[in-house]
RODO-2510 file (C-alpha; in nm, 4 decimals, decimal comma):
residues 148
     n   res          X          Y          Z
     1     x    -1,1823    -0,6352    -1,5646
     2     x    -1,0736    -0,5192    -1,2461
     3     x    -0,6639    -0,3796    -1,2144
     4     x    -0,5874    -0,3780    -0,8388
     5     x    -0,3146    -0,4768    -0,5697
     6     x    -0,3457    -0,8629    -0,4437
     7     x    -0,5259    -0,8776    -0,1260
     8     x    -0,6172    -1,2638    -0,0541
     9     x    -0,5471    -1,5659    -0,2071
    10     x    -0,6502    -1,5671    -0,6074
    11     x    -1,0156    -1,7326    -0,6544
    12     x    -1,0153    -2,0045    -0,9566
    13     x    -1,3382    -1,8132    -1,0251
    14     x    -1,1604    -1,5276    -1,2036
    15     x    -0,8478    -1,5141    -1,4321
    16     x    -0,5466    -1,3671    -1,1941
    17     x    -0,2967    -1,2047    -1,4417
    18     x    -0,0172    -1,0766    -1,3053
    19     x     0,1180    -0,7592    -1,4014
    20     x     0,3707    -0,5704    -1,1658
    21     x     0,5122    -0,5328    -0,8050
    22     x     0,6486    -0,2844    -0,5903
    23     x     0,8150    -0,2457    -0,2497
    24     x     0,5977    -0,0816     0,0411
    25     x     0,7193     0,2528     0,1956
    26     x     0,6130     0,4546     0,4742
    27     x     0,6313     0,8309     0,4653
    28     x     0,7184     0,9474     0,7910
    29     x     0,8326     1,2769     0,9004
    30     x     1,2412     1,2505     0,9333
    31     x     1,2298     1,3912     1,2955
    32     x     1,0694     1,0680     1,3933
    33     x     1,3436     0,8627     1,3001
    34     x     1,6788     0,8833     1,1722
    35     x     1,9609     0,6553     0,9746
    36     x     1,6987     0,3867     0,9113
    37     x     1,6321     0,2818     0,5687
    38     x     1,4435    -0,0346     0,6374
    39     x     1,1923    -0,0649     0,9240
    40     x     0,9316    -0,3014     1,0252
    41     x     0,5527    -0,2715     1,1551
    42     x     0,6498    -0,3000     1,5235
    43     x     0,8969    -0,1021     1,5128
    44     x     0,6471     0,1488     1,4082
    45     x     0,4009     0,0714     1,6168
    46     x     0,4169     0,3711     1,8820
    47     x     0,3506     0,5843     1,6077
    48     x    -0,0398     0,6348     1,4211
    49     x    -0,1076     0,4855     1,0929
    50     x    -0,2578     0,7327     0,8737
    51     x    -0,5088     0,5687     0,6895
    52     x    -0,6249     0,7621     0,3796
    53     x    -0,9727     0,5545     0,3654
    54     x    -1,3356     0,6380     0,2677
    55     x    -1,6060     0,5115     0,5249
    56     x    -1,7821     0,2796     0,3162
    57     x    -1,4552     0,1127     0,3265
    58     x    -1,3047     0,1785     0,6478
    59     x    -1,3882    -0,1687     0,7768
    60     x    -1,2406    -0,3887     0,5494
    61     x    -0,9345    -0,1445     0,5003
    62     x    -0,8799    -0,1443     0,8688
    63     x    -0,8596    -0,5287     0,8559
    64     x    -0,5882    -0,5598     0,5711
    65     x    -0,3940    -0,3015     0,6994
    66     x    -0,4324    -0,5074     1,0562
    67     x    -0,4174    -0,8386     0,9088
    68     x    -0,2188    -0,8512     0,6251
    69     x     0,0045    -0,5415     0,6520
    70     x     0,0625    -0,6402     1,0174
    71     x     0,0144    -0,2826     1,1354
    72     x     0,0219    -0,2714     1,5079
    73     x    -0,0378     0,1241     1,5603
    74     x    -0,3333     0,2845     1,6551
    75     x    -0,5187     0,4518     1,3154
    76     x    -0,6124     0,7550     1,2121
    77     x    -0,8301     0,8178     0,9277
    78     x    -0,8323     1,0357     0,6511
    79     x    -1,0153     1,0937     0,3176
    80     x    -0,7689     1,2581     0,0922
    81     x    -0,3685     1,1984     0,0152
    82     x    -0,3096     1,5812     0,0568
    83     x    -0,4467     1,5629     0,4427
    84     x    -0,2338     1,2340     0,5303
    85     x     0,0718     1,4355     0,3808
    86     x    -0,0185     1,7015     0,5870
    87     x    -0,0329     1,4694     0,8876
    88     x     0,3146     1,3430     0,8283
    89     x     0,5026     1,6878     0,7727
    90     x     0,3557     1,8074     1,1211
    91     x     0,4805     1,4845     1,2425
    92     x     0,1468     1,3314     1,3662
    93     x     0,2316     0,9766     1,2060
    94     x     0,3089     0,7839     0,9180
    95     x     0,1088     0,6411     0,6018
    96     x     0,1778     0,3660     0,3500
    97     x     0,2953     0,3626    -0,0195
    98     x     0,4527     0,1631    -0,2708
    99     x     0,7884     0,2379    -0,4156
   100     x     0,6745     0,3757    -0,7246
   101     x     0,3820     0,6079    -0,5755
   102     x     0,6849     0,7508    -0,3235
   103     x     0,8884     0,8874    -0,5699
   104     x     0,6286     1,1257    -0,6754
   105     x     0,6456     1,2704    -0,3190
   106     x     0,9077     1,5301    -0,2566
   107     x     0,9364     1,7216     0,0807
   108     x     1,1863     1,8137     0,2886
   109     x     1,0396     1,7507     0,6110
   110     x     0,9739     1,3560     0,5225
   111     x     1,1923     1,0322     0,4864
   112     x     1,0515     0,7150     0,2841
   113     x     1,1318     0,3651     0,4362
   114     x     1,1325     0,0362     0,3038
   115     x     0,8778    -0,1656     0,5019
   116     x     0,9775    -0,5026     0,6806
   117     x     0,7837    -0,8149     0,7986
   118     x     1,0563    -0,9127     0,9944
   119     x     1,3978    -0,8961     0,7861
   120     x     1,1836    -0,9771     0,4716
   121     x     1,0850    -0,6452     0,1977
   122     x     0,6856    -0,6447     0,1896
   123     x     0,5973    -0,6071    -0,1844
   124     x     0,2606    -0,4969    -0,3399
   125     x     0,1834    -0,6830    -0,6233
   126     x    -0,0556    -0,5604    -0,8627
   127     x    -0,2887    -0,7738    -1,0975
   128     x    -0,5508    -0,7635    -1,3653
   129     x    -0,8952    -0,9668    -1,2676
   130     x    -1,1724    -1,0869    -1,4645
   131     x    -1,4122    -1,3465    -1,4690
   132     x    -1,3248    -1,7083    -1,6129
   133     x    -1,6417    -1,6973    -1,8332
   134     x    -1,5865    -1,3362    -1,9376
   135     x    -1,2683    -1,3972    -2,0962
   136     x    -1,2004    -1,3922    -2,4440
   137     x    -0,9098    -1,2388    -2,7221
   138     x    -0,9913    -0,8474    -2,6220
   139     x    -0,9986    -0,8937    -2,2453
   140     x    -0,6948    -1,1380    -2,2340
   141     x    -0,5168    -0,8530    -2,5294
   142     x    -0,5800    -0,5615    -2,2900
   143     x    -0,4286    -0,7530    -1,9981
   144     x    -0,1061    -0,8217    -2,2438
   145     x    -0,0828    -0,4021    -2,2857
   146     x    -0,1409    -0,3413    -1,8848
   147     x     0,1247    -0,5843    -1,8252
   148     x     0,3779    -0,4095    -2,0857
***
């Protein structure tokens, strides 16, 4: 079983249980803009994207975030949380997180924005995968706890 945010279209090859959503944010240092409390990629887009990304999956991260996410500024990569934080308090750029990640971040120098794709609130919904033929009373149980 694999828990994890949606990133394409479900495959009828694997039981797509969903369990939760939340709202994307950016965290953004408040210098860089002020009043808004909804913004969307473009608007963004003079700005770099701190990506907090491993290399093994740089590529395909790079593509969602392009893709997907509809991120139009130029990247800038980073392996841990604590260095894109670190990013955004000197005011080098912004990162993404959900709604429910944001609130554990608390810092005077930052602002958290509801992301836009156009006037509509980008969510990140969150499922539980597993294969069709590997389901069964204890894997479909322990998806009915995740989703409480």
């Amino acid at each position: 079983m694999n828990f994890s945010d949606l990133r394409r279209a479900p495959s009828n090859k694997y039981v797509n249980e969903y369990l939760t959503s939340s709202s994307f944010e950016i965290v953004i240092n408040k210098r860089l803009v002020r009043g808004s409390k909804k913004i969307t990629s473009h608007e963004l887009a003079e700005f770099p994207y701190i990506l907090i990304v491993g290399n093994s999956e740089k590529d395909t991260e790079l593509e969602y975030c392009r893709t997907v996410l509809g991120i139009e500024s130029n990247f800038k990569l980073v392996g841990t949380y604590d260095k894109a934080l670190m990013q955004v308090i000197s005011g080098a750029g912004y990162f993404l997180t959900n709604e429910r990640t944001g609130k554990s971040i608390k810092n005077d120098q930052i602002k958290k924005i509801f992301l836009l794709n156009g006037n509509q609130q980008m969510i990140q919904q969150y499922y539980a995968f597993w294969k069709v033929d590997n389901s069964g009373f204890y894997t479909e149980e322990f998806a009915d706890i995740l989703k409480k």
